[in-house]
C-alpha positions as CSV (number, residue, x, y, z in Angstrom):
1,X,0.0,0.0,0.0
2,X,1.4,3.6,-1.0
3,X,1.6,6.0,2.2
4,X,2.3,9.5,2.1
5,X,3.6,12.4,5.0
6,X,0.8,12.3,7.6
7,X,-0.8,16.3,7.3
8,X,-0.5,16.3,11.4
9,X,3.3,16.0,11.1
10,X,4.5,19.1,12.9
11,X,8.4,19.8,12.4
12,X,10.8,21.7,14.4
13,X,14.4,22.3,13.9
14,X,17.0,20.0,16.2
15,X,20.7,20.3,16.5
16,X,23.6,18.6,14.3
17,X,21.5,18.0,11.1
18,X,18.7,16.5,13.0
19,X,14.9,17.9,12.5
20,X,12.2,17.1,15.2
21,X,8.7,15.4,14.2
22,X,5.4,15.5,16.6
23,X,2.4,14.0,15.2
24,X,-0.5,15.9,16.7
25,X,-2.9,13.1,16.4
26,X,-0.8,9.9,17.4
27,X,1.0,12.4,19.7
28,X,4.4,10.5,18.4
29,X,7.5,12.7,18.5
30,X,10.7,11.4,17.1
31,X,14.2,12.9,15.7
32,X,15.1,12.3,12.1
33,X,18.1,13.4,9.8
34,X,17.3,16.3,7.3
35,X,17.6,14.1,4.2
36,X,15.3,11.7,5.7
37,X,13.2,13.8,6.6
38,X,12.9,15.4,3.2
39,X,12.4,12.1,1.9
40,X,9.5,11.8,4.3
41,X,7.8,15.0,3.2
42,X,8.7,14.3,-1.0
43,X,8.9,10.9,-1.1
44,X,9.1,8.5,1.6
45,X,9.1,5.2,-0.6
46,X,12.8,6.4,-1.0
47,X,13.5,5.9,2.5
48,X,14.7,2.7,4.3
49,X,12.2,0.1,4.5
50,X,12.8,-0.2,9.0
51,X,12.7,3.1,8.2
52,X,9.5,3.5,6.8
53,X,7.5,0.7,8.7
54,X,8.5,2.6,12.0
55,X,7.2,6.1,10.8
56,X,4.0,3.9,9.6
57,X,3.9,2.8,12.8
58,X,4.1,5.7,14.6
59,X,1.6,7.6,12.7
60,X,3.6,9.7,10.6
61,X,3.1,7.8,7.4
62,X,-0.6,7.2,6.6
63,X,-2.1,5.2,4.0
64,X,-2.2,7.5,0.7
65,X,-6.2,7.0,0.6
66,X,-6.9,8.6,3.8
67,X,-8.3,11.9,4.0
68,X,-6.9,12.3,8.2
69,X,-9.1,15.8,8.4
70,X,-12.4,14.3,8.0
71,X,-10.9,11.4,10.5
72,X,-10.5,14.0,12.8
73,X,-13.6,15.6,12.3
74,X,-15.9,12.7,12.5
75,X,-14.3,11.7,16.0
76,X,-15.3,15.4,16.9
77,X,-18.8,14.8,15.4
78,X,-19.5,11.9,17.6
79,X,-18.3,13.2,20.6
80,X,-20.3,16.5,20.3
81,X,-23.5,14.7,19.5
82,X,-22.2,11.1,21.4
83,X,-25.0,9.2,23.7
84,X,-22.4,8.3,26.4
85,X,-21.8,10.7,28.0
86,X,-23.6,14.0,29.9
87,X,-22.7,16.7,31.6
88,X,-24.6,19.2,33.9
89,X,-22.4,22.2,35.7
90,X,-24.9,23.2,38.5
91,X,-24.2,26.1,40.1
92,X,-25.4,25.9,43.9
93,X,-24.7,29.7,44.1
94,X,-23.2,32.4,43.1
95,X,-21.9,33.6,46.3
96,X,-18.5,33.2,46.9
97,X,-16.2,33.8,50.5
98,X,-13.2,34.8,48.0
99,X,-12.8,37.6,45.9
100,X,-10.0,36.8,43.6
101,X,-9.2,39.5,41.2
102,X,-9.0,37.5,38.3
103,X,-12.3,35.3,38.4
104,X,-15.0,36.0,35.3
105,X,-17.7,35.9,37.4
106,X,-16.7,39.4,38.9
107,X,-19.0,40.8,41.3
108,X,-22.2,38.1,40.2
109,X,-25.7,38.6,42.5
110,X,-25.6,36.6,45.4
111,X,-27.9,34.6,44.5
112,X,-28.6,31.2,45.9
113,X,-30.6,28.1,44.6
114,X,-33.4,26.8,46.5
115,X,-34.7,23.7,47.3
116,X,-37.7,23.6,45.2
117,X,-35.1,24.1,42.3
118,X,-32.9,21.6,43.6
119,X,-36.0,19.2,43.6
120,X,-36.3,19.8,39.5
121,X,-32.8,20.3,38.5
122,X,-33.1,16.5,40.3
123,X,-36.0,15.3,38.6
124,X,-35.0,17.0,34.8
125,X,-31.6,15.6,35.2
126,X,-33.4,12.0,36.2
127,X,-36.1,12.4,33.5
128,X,-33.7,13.2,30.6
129,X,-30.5,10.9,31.5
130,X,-30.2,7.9,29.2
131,X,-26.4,8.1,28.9
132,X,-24.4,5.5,30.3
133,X,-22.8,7.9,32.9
134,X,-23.1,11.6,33.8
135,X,-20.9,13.8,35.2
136,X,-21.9,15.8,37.6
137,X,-19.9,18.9,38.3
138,X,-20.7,21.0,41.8
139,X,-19.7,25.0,40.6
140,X,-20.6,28.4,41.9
141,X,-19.2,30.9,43.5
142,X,-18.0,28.6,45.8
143,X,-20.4,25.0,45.8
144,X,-20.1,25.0,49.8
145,X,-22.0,27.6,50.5
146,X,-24.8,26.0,50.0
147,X,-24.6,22.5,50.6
148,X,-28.7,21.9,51.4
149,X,-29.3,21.8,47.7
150,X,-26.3,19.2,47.2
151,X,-27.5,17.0,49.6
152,X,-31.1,17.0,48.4
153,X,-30.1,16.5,44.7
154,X,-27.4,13.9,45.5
155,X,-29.6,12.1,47.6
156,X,-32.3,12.1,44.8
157,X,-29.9,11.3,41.8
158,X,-28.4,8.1,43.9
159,X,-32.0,7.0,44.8
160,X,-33.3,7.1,41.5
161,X,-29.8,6.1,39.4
162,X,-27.7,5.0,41.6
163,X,-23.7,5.5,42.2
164,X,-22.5,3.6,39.2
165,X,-23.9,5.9,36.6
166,X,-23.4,9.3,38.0
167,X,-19.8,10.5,38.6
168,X,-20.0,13.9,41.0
169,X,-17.0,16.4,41.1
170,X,-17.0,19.6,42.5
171,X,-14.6,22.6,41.8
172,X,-13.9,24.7,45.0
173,X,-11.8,26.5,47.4
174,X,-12.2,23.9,49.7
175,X,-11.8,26.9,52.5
176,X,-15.0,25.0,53.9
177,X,-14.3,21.5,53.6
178,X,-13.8,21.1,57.8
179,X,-14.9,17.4,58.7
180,X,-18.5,17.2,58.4
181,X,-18.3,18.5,54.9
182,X,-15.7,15.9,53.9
183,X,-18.0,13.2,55.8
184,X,-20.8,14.4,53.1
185,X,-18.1,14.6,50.6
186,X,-17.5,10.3,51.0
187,X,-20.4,9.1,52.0
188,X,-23.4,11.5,50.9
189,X,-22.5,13.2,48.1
190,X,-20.1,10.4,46.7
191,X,-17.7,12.5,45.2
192,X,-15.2,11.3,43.1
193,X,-13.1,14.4,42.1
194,X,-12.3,17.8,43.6
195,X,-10.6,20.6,41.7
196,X,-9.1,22.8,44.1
197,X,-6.7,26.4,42.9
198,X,-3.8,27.3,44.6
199,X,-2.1,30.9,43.4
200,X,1.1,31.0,45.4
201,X,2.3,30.1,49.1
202,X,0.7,31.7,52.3
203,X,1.0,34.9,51.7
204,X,0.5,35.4,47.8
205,X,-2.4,33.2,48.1
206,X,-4.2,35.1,50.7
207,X,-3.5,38.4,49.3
208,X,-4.9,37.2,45.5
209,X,-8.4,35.0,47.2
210,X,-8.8,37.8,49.4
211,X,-11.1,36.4,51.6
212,X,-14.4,37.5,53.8
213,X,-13.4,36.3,57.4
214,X,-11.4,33.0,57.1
215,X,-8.7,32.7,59.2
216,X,-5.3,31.5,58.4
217,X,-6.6,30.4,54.6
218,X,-3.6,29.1,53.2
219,X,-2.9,26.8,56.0
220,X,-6.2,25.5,56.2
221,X,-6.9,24.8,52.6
222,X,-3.4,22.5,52.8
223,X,-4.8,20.8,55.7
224,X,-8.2,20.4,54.2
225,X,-6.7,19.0,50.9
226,X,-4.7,16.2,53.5
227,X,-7.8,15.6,55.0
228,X,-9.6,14.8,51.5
229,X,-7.4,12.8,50.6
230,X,-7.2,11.1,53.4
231,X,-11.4,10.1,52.9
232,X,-9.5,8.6,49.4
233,X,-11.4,11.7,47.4
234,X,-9.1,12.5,44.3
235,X,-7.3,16.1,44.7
236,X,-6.8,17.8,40.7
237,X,-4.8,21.1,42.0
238,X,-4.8,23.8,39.4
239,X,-1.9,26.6,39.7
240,X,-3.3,29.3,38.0
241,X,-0.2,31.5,37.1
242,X,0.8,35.3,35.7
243,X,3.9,37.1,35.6
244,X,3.6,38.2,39.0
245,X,3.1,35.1,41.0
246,X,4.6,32.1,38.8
247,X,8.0,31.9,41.1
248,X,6.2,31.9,43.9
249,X,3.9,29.0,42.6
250,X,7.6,27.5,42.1
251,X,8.0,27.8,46.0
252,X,4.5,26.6,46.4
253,X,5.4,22.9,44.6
254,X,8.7,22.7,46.3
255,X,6.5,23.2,50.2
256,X,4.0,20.8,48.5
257,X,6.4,18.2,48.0
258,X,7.9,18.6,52.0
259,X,4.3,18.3,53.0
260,X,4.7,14.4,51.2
261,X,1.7,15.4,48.7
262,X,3.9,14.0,45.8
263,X,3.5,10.6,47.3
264,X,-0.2,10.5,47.3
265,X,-1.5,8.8,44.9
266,X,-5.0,10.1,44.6
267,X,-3.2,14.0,43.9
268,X,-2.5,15.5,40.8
269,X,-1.3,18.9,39.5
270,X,-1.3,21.4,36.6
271,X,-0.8,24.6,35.7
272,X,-2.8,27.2,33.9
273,X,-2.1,31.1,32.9
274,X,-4.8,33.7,34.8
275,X,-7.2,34.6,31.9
276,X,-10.4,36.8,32.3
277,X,-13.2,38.1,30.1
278,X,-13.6,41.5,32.7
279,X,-12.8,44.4,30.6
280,X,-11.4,45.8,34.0
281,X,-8.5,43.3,33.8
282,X,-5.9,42.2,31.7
283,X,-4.7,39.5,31.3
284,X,-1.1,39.6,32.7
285,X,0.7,36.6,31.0
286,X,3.7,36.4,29.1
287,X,3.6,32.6,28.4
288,X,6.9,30.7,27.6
289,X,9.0,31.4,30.6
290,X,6.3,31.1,33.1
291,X,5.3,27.7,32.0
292,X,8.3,26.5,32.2
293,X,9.7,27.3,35.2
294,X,6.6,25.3,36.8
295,X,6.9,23.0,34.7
296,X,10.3,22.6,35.5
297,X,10.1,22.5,39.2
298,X,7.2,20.0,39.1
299,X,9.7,17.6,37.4
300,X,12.5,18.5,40.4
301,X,9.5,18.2,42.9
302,X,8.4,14.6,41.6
303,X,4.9,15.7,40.8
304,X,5.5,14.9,37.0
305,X,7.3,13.0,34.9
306,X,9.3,14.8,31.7
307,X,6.7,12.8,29.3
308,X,3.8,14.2,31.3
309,X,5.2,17.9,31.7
310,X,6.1,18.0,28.1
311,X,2.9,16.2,26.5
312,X,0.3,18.1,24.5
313,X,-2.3,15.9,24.6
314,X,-4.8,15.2,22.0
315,X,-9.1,16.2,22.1
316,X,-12.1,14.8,20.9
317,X,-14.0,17.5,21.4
318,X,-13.4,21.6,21.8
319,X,-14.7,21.8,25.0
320,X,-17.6,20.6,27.6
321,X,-19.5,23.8,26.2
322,X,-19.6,21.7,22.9
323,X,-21.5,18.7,23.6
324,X,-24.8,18.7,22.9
325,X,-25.4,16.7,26.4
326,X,-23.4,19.4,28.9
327,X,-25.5,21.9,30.5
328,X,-24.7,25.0,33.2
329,X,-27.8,24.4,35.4
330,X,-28.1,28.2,36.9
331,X,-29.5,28.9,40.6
332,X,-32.3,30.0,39.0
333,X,-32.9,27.0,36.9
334,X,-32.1,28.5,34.2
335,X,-29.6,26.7,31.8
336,X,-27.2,27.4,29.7
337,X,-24.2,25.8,27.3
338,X,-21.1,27.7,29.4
339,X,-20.3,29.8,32.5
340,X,-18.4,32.5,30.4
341,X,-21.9,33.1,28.6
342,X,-24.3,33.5,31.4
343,X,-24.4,36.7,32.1
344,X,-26.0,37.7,28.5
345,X,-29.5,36.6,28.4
346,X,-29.7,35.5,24.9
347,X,-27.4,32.5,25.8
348,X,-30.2,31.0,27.6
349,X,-30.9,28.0,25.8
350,X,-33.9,27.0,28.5
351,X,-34.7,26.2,31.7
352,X,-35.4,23.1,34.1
353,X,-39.2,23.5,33.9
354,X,-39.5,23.2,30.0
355,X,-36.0,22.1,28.8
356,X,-34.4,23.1,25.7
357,X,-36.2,25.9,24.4
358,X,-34.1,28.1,22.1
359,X,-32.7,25.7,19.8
360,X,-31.2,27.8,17.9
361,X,-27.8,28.7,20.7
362,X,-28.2,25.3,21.0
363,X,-27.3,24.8,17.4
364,X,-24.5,27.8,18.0
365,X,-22.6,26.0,20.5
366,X,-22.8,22.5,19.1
367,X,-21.7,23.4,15.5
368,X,-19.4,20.5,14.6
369,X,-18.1,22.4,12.2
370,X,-14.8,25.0,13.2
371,X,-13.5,27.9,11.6
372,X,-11.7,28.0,8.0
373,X,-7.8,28.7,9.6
374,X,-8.5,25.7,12.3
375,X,-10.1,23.4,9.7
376,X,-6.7,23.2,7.9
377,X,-4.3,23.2,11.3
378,X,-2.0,20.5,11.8
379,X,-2.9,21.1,15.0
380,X,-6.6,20.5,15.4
381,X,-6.3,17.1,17.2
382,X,-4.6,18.9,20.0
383,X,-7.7,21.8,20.4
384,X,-10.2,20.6,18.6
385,X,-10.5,24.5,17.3
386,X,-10.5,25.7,20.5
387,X,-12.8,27.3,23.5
388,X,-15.9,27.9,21.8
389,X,-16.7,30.6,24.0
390,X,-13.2,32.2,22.6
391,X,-14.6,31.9,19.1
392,X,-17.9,33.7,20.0
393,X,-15.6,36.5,21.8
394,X,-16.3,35.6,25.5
395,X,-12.7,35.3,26.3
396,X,-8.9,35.7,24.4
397,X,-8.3,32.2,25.7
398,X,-8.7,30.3,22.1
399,X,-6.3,28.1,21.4
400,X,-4.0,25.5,23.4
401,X,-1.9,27.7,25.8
402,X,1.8,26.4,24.6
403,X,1.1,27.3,21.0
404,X,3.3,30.3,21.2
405,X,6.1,28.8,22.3
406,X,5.4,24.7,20.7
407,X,9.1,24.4,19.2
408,X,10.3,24.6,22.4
409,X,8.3,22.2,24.3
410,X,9.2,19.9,22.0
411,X,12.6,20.0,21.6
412,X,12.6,20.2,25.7
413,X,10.9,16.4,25.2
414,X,13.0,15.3,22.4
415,X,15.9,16.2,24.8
416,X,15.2,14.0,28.0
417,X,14.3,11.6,25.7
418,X,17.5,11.3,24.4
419,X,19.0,12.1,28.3
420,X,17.3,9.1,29.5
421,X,17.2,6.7,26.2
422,X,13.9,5.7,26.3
423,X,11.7,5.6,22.9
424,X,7.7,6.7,23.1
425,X,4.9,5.5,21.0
C-alpha cells in the first residue's frame, strides 16, 4: 500500500543535522536526519524500509487513501452529539467567601438556589439521562456555601440512578471543607473528584483569594486538601499563574512536596495562565518562561514525569460547552451551554421546567463544524478548534496555551528523551 507524510506532522528544527517530528494526532515525536526527513515529506518510498515501517507505525506515514481531516472531524462529530456521556455544571450559588481579582464571574448577584429548584434540577436531570454515565460537576461561587441543595439533589440522583452511573466532582476552594463536609463529601454526596486552585504560598495566596473572614486560609486549605485525601477523594490542584506570582507557585510545589503530597496517589497537578473576560483586567501573561519554570520544578519536585510535563495531549471534542449533552444548570434553573456566557440573556438555551427551548444557541454551541484557519491546522487534534466561548468573543483564551512557544516544548521532550534513552509510542 502507497503512504504519504501524515498532514499532522509538525516539524521543528534540532541540532547537528537532525529535525524534530510531533504528530499531533498519534501524539508520536521522534528525531530524524534532514535528508530523511525530506524524503519523508517528498517521497518516503525512498526511505529505508525499518525506516518506513516505524514512521508507519508511529503515525507519521498514513495510507495515501486517507483523508486524516475528516478522521479527525468525524471523532469530533461523535463526541459533540455522542449518547455516552452527559454533563450538567450546576451552580449551587453564586456567592462566593473569596474575591479573587481575576475570576469571570466578577462581582455576580448573590444569588442562591433553593430547594424547590434543587428538587427539579433532580428530577429534569433524572427524566432526561439515558447516557451511560453523567458527570456531575458541583460549581458556583464557591459550591459550599450551600450545601442543602447538594444533599437533596445527591440524595435524589443516587435514589433514582444509583452511584454507578453518576460520577459527581466539584470545583472549589475547599476553604470550607472542615470534617462534616468531607463526611458528606465520601459518604453523601459520593464524590469522586475535587478541583481545588492554589495561586502561590501563604502569603501570595491570601492576598490574591482575598477572603471574607477566614482565618489562616492558606494553612487551612493544605490541611483540608490532606484531610480529602485522606477520605480517598481525588485532589486535581490547578496553579493558575501570571507574571507576577509564577515563582512563587515555584516555591509553592517545592512546600507541596515537603508536606509528602507527591506521594499520594490520589493527587495531581497542573498549571494554567490567569485569563479573564472582565474588561477591567488584563490578562497579565507572558507565556513561555512562566510555563516553564513550573513545569520545571514540578519535574524537580516529583509531581510529574518529563513525558507528562512535556505532553500536549490530544481532544475529541473543543470543549464541555460543545456537547450537545453538557448543560450550566443556573440557581435560577435557568440553563445554559457555558459559565463564560451566562451573564448575556440570549445564551439562555432554556430552563429546568421546559428544557431546551431556544434551539437555535443550542445549534451555535454545538456546530461540529470549526472555523476556516482551524479546519486546515496541523494542529486541530490537540484543540479541537479551541474554547468555543473564545470563538464567539467571550474570552482571548482560544487556542491551546503552549502554541506560542510549541518548538520549544518539544525540543525540551526530544531532549530528555534522548538524556534518558527511552523511545515513546
Amino acid at each position: 500500500m502507497k503512504h504519504k507524510a501524515s498532514v499532522f506532522n509538525y516539524y521543528f528544527a534540532l541540532d547537528n543535522g537532525m529535525t524534530g517530528i510531533f504528530n499531533t494526532l498519534s501524539g508520536s515525536i521522534i528525531g530524524l536526519p534532514d535528508d530523511d526527513c525530506e524524503k519523508l515529506k517528498n517521497d518516503s518510498s525512498a526511505l529505508k524500509q525499518n525506516i518506513q515501517d516505524s514512521l508507519i507505525s508511529k503515525g507519521f506515514l498514513v495510507p495515501y487513501v486517507l483523508n486524516e481531516y475528516d478522521a479527525v472531524h468525524m471523532k469530533r462529530i461523535k463526541s459533540i452529539l455522542n449518547n455516552d456521556v452527559s454533563f450538567y455544571r450546576i451552580l449551587t450559588t453564586l456567592d462566593c467567601n473569596a474575591r479573587c481579582f481575576y475570576c469571570y464571574e466578577g462581582k455576580s448577584r448573590a444569588e442562591y438556589m433553593d430547594l424547590s429548584v434543587a428538587e427539579q434540577t433532580a428530577k429534569f436531570i433524572i427524566d432526561h439521562i439515558n447516557e451511560r454515565r453523567c458527570i456531575l460537576q458541583w460549581f458556583g461561587g464557591e459550591p459550599l456555601m450551600n450545601t442543602k441543595v447538594i444533599d437533596l439533589i445527591s440524595g435524589m440522583l443516587r435514589e433514582n440512578l444509583g452511584d454507578e452511573k453518576i460520577r459527581p466532582v466539584m470545583i472549589t476552594n475547599a476553604s470550607l471543607a472542615d470534617d462534616e463536609i468531607i463526611g458528606k463529601m465520601k459518604d453523601a454526596w459520593n464524590l469522586y473528584l475535587l478541583q481545588i486552585t492554589l495561586d502561590g504560598t501563604s502569603e501570595e495566596y491570601n492576598r490574591r483569594k482575598n477572603y471574607i473572614s477566614v482565618k489562616n486560609p492558606f494553612e487551612l486549605v493544605i490541611e483540608n486538601i490532606k484531610n480529602v485525601l485522606r477520605a480517598g477523594i481525588k485532589v486535581s490542584l490547578r496553579l493558575n499563574y501570571d507574571k507576577n506570582n509564577y515563582l512563587n507557585l515555584c516555591e509553592l510545589v517545592e512546600y507541596l512536596k515537603s508536606e509528602g503530597l507527591n506521594r499520594e496517589e490520589n493527587f495531581t497537578i497542573y498549571s494554567y495562565p490567569v485569563f479573564s473576560i472582565r474588561q477591567d483586567v488584563t490578562p497579565n501573561v507572558s507565556g513561555k518562561e512562566e510555563w516553564f519554570a513550573i513545569q520545571r520544578a514540578l519535574m524537580k519536585n516529583e509531581f510529574l514525569s518529563p513525558k507528562e510535563a512535556f505532553a500536549l495531549r490530544t481532544r475529541r471534542v473543543q470543549c464541555y460547552g460543545c456537547s450537545s449533552k453538557s448543560f450550566i444548570v443556573m440557581p435560577n434553573g435557568e440553563l445554559f451551554k457555558c459559565t463564560l456566557s451566562m451573564k448575556n440573556p440570549s445564551e439562555r438555551v432554556g430552563d429546568i421546567w421546559n428544557g431546551i427551548t431556544n434551539y437555535e444557541v443550542m445549534g451555535k454551541w454545538c456546530d461540529t463544524s470549526v472555523t476556516e484557519n482551524c479546519a486546515a491546522c496541523c494542529f486541530l487534534p490537540i484543540c479541537q478548534g479551541g474554547c468555543r466561548a473564545g470563538v464567539f468573543d467571550y474570552t482571548s483564551d482560544l487556542c491551546f496555551p503552549q502554541k506560542n512557544f510549541v518548538d520549544d516544548v518539544l525540543r525540551e521532550r526530544i531532549k530528555y528523551l534522548n538524556a534518558s534513552g527511552k523511545k515513546e509510542n
